[in-house]
C-alpha positions in Angstrom: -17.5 -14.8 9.1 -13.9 -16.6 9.6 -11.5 -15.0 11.8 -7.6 -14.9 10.9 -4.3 -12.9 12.2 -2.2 -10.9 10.1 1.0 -11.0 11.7 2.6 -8.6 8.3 6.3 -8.3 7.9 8.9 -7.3 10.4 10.0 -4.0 11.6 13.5 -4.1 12.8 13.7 -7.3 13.9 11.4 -10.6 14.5 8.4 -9.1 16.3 8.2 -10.3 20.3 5.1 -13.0 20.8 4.7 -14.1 17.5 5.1 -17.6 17.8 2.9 -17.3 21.4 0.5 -15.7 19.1 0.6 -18.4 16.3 0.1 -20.7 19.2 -2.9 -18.9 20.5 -4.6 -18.3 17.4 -4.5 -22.5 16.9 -5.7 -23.3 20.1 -8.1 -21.1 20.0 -10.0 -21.8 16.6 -9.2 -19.1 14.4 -9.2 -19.6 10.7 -5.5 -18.4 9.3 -3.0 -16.5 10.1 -1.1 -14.8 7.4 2.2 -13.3 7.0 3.9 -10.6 4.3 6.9 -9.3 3.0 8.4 -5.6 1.4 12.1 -5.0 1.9 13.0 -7.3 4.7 12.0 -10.3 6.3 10.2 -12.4 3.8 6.9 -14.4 3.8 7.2 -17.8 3.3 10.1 -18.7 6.3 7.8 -17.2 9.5 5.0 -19.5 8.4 6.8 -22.4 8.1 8.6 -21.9 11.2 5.6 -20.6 13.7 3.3 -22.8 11.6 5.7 -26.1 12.6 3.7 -25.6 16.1 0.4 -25.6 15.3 -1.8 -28.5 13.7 -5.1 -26.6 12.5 -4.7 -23.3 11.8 -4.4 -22.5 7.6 -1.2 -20.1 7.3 -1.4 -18.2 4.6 0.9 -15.7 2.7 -0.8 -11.9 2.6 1.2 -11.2 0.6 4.0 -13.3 -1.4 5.4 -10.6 -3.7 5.4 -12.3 -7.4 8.5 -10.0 -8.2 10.6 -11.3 -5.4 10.8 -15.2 -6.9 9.6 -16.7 -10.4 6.6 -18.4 -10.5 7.8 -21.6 -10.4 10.3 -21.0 -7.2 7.4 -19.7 -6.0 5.2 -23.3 -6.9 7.9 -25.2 -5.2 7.5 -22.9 -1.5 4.0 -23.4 -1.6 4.0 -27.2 -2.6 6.5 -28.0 -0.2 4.6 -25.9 2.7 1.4 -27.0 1.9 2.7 -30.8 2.5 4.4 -29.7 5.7 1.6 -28.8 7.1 -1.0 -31.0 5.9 -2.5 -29.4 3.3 -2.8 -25.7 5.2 -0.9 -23.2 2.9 -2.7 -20.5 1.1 -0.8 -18.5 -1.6 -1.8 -15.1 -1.2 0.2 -12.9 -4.3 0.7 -9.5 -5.3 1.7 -7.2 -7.8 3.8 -4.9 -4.9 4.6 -1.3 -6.5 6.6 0.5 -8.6 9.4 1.6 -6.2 10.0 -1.9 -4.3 9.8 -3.8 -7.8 12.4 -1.3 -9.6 13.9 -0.1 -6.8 14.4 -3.3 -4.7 14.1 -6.1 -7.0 15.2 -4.5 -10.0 12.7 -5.7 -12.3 10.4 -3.0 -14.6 6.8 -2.7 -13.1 4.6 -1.9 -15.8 2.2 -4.0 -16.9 1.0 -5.5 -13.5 -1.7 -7.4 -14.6 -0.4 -9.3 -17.4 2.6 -10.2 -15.2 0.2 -11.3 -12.5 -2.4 -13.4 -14.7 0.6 -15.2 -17.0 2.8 -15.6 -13.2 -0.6 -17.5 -11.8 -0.9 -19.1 -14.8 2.7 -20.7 -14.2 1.9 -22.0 -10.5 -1.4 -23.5 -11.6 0.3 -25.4 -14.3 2.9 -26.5 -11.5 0.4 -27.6 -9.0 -2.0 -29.3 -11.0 1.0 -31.6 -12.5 -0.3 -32.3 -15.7 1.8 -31.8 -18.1 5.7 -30.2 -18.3 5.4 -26.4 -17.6 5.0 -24.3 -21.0 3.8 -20.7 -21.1 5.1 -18.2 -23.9 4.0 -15.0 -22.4 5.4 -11.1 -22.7 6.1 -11.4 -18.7 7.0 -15.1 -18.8 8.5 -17.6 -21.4 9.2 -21.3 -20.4 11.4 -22.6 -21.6 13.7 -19.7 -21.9 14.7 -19.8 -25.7 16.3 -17.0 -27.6 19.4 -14.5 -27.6 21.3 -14.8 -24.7 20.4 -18.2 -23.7 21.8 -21.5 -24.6 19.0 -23.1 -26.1 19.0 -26.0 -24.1 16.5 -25.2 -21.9 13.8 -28.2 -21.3 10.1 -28.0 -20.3 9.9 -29.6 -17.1 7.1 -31.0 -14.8 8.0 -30.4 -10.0 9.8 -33.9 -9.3 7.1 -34.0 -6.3 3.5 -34.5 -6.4 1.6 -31.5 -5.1 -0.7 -32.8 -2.1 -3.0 -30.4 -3.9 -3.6 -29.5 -7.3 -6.0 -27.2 -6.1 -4.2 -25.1 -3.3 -6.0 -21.9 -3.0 -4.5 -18.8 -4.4 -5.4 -15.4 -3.4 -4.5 -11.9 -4.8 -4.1 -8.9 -3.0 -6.0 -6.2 -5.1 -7.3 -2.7 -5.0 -8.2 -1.1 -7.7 -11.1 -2.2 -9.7 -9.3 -3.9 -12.8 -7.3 -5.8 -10.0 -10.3 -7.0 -8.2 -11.8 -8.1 -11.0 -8.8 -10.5 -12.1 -8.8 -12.0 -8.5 -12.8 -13.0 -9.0 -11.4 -14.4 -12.7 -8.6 -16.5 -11.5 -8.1 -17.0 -8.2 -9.9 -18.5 -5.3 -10.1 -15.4 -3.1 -9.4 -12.0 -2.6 -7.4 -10.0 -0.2 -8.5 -6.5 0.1 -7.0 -3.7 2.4 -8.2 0.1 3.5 -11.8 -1.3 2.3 -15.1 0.0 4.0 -18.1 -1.8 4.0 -19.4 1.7 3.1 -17.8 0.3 -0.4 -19.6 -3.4 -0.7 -21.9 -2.7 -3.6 -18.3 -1.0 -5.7 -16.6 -4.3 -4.5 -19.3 -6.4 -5.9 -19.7 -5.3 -9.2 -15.7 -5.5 -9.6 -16.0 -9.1 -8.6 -18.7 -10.0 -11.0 -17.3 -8.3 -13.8 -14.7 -11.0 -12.5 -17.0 -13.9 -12.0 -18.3 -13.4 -15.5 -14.8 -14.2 -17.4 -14.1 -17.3 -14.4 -12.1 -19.7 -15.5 -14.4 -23.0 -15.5 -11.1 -25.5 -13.8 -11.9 -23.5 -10.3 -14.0 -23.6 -7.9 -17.5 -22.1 -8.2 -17.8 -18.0 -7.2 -19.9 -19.2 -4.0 -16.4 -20.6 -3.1 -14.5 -17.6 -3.8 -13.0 -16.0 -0.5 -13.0 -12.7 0.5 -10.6 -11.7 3.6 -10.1 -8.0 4.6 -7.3 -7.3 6.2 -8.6 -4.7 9.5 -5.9 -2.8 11.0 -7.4 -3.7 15.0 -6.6 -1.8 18.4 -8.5 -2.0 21.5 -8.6 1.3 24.0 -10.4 2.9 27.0 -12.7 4.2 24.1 -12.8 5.2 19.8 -10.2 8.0 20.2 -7.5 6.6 22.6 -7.6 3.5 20.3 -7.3 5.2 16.8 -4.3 7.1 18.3 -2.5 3.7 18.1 -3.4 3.5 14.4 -2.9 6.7 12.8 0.9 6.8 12.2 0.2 3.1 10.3 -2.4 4.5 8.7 0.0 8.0 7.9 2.8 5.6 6.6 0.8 3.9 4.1 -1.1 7.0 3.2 2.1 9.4 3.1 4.6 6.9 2.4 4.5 3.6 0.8 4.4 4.6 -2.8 6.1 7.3 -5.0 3.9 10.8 -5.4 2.7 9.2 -9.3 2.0 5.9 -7.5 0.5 4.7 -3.7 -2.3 2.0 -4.4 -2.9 2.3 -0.7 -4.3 6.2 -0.9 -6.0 5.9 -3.5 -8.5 3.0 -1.9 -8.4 5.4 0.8 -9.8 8.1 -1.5 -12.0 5.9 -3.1 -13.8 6.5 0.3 -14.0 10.2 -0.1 -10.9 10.8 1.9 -9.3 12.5 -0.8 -8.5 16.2 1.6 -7.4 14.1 4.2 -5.0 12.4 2.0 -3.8 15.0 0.6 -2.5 16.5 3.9 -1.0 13.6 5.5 0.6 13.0 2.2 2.2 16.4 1.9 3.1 16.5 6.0 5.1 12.9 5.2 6.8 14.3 2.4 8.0 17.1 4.7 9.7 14.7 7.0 6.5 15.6 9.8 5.8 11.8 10.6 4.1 12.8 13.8 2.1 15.4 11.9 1.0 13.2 9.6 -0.1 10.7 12.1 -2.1 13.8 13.8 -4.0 14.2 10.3 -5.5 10.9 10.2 -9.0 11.5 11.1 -11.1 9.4 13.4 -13.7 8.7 10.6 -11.0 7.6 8.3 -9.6 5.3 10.9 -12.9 4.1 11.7 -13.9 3.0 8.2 -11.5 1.2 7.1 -10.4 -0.1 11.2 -11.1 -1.4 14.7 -10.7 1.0 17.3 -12.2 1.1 20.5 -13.5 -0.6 24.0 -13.7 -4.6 22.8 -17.7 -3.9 23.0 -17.3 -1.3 20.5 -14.8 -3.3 18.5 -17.9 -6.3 18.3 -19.8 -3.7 17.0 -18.1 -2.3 14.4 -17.1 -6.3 13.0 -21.1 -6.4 12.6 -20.9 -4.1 10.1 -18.9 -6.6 8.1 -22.1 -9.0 8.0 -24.1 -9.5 4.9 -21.1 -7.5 2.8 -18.9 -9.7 0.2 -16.5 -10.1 3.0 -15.9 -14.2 3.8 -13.7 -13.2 6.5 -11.5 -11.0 8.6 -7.8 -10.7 8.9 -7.0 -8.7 12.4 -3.9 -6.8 11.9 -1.9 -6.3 15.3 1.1 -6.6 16.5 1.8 -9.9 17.9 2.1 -9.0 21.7 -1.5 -7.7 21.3 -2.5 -11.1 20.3 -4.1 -12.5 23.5 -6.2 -9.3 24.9 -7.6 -9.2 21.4 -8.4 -12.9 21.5 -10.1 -12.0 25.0 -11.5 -8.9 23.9 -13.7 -10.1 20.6 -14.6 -13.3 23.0 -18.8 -13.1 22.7 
C-alpha cells in the first residue's frame, strides 16, 4: 500500500514543521500529502505553498469543500496547481455538513449528492476542455439564465489548457449512498473512522458503485482507496491512544449538529453506538476532557494507530488484502519525522 501525510486544516494558526514535514515526506518517498479545510485556513493555498518545495510528492486536497467555491473556481485551482507542480494535484471534494454549509457558507445543504454528482460533473467538463461548459442541473445551471439575471450570460470553455484532462478526483464519503457515488464517478475514495473490521461493507458499496461507472474513466482496478488513520506513536497502546481520544471526542461529540454528525455515525457503524452516545452527551455538557476520557481503547484502535512503532507496523498489516490502496497518516506536523523513523521496516 502507498503511504501519504494528512497535514488537515489549521488550529489557531499555521501548524509549526509543516513545510519541514512536506520536505521530509518528498525526500523520503511517500506518496501524497494532503491538506483540508472547515472554518479557517483553506485547502488549496498550503499545498501550493509547501508543495513549491518539493518535486515528487502528489499533494492532494482531503478535502476541498464543494460549498466553499463553484465548481468551476474550483476547475481553475486545480488546473492551475496541477501545472505548477507538474502534473501532481489531486482534487479530493466533499459534501461538508449541514452546520458549516448553512451556517458558514450560507448555502442550503440538502440534497448532497445531487449537488456533489452535477458539481463533479462541472470540473470534468472544465478539465477535459471539450466543449464550452453547459450543465442545467437543480444545484447547478450554466449559463445562469432566468429572473434575476441579465441574460447575457455566455457558455464558456478555461482560457488555459488543463495539463490533464484526466486529473484525478476523489470524494470524501461515509455513508454507503456516498461511497457508492465516489466508485461511480470519481477516481478514488477518501474514507475516514473506517475499520478494516468493515472491508466486505465497503466493498459492496463500491461495487454497487462500479456497476453504474461512468465508461470516460479509468477502469475500477484504477480506482484509489486512501484511508485517512489518525497516527500516534507511545511507550505502548494506552499512552498513545491518550494522544488521540480528545480528536476522536471532537469529531464524535462535536463536529455535527445532534440530527447530523457523519463522523459518529461511521463510528457506530462499527458497533460503537454506547460509546458514542456518552462522549456525545459529555461534549454537549461542555465536559471536553470527559469526553476525551470516554473514548475507548478499542474504538481508538479500530479506526487508529496507537502504540510502540512495532505495534503501529502491526496494526498497518491489517490494512493488507482490504479495498484500501493506501494510507493517509494523520499527525500533527512536528510528529512528522519520528513517524517517518518509526514505520521505517
Amino acid at each position: 500500500m502507498r503511504t501519504g501525510l494528512h497535514l488537515g486544516y489549521w488550529s489557531a494558526g499555521p501548524p509549526e514543521g509543516a513545510a519541514r514535514a512536506v520536505e521530509l515526506a518528498d525526500a523520503a518517498g511517500v506518496d501524497s500529502v494532503w491538506t483540508a479545510e472547515a472554518y479557517g485556513s483553506d485547502a488549496l493555498t498550503p499545498l501550493a505553498w509547501w508543495g513549491a518545495r518539493t518535486s515528487r510528492v502528489r499533494l492532494g486536497t482531503g478535502i476541498a469543500q464543494i460549498s466553499a467555491r463553484t465548481p468551476t473556481a474550483t476547475a481553475m485551482a486545480a488546473l492551475t496547481l496541477d501545472h505548477l507542480s507538474g502534473g501532481r494535484f489531486v482534487l479530493g471534494l466533499g459534501a461538508s455538513g449541514p452546520q458549516v454549509v448553512e451556517g458558514w457558507y450560507g448555502r442550503p445543504y440538502p440534497r448532497p449528492l445531487e449537488r456533489t454528482r452535477e458539481y463533479v460533473d462541472v470540473v470534468r467538463q472544465v478539465l477535459r476542455r471539450e466543449a464550452p461548459v453547459h450543465l442545467e442541473g437543480r444545484q447547478v445551471r450554466l449559463p445562469l439564465t432566468g429572473e434575476g439575471t441579465t441574460g447575457e450570460g455566455k457558455a464558456l470553455r478555461p482560457t488555459v489548457h488543463p495539463l490533464r484532462a484526466d486529473l484525478p478526483i476523489h470524494l470524501a464519503a461515509q455513508g454507503p449512498r456516498n461511497v457508492a457515488l465516489a466508485a461511480e464517478i470519481a477516481d478514488g475514495w477518501l474514507p475516514a473512522f473506517l475499520s478494516p473490521r468493515l472491508d466486505g461493507w465497503a466493498r459492496e458499496q463500491l461495487a454497487a458503485g462500479f456497476a453504474r461507472r461512468d465508461p470516460r474513466l479509468a477502469p475500477a482496478d484504477r480506482f484509489e482507496v486512501n484511508v485517512s488513520l489518525p497516527l500516534a506513536v507511545g511507550a505502548d497502546v494506552e499512552a498513545a491512544a491518550d494522544l488521540l481520544r480528545p480528536h476522536l471526542a471532537l469529531y464524535v461529540g462535536g463536529m455535527g449538529s445532534e440530527r447530523s454528525n457523519f463522523h459518529r455515525e461511521a463510528v457506530e457503524r462499527l458497533g460503537h453506538d454506547a460509546a458514542c452516545a456518552q462522549i456525545a452527551r459529555l461534549w454537549a455538557a461542555g465536559d471536553r476532557e470527559g469526553a476525551a476520557r470516554a473514548v475507548p481503547t478499542e474504538l481508538v484502535l479500530d479506526v487508529a494507530l496507537a502504540g510502540r512503532p512495532d505495534q503501529v507496523r502491526a496494526q498497518l498489516r491489517a490494512w493488507e488484502g482490504t479495498v484500501a490502496t493506501g494510507v493517509l497518516l494523520q499527525l500533527p506536523p512536528a510528529a512528522v519525522p519520528a513517524a517517518l523513523e518509526a514505520l521505517r521496516p
